[in-house]
N, C-alpha and C positions, 0 to 999 in steps of 0.2 A: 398562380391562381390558388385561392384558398380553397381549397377540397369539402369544407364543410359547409361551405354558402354556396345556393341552390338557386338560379334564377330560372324561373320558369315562366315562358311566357301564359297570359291569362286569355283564356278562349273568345272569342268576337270581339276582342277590343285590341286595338290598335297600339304599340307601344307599349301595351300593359304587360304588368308579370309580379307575379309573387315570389316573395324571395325568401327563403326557406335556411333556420343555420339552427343551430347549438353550441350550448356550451355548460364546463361543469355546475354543478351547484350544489347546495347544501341541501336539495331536496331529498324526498326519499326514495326517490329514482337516481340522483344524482346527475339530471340533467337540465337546464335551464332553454326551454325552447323559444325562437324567435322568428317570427313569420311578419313580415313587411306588404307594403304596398308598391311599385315604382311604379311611373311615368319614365320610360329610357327616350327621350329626343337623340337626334343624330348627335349634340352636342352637350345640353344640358337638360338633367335627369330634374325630376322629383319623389318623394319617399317617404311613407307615412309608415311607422307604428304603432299598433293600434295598442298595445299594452300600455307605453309610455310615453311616445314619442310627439315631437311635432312634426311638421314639415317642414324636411329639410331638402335645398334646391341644392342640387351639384354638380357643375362644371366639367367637364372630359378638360383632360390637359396631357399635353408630352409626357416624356420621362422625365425628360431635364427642364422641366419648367420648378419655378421656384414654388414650395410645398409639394409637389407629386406625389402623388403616394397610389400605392394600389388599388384597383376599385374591382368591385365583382361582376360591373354589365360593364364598365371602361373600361381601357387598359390602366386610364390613369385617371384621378379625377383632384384638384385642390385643396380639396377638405371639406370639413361640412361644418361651414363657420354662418353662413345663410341659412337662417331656419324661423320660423314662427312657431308658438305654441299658442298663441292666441286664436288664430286662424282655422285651429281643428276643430273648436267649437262655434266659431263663426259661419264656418264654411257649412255647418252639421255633417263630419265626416263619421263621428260615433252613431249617429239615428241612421245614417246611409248606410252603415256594416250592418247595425243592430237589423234594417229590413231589407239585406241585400241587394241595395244598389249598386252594385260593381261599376255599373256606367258612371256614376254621379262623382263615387269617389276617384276614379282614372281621368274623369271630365276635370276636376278639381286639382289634380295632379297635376295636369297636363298645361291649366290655365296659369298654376305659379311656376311652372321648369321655363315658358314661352311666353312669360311678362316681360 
């Protein structure tokens, strides 16, 4: 498990959790911070970043399933080759941070991990 990613579940919502990491950068602090969105299902996750990202949907898989790789709420998960970038501004997941909708964005999560 990587030590530097932080899943933490998010209060009154079900499956939600924000996920917390770092890494170096050429800032003047020299660190690059990264705070996420997830939907964790028993099976298949969802995950927004709200700096860059789209949503991206993600699969749980074995160890020895083909692509496996380590995942930070899975043990395993396939890759993160399913994603939309379209969908953040369709969905309005940036006006829903901007006025703290937490439900609206987990709601939205939650609707593309369990399409």
């Amino acid at each position: 498990m990587n030590k530097r990613i932080k899943c933490v579940p998010f209060p009154g919502i079900e499956n939600a959790y924000v996920v917390i990491s770092g890494r170096p950068s050429n800032s003047a602090n020299g660190v690059k911070k990264c705070m996420t969105f997830f939907y964790g299902g028993p099976e298949i996750g969802s995950e927004w970043e709200p700096d860059y990202g789209p949503i991206t949907v993600i699969h749980s898989c074995t160890k020895d399933a083909e692509n496996a790789q380590e995942h930070y709420f899975y043990d395993y998960c396939d890759g993160y080759d399913s994603w939309t970038q379209l969908a953040v501004n369709e969905e309005g997941l940036g006006n829903m941070l901007i006025h703290g909708d937490y439900e609206g964005i987990f709601e939205v999560l939650k609707r593309w991990a369990t399409r």
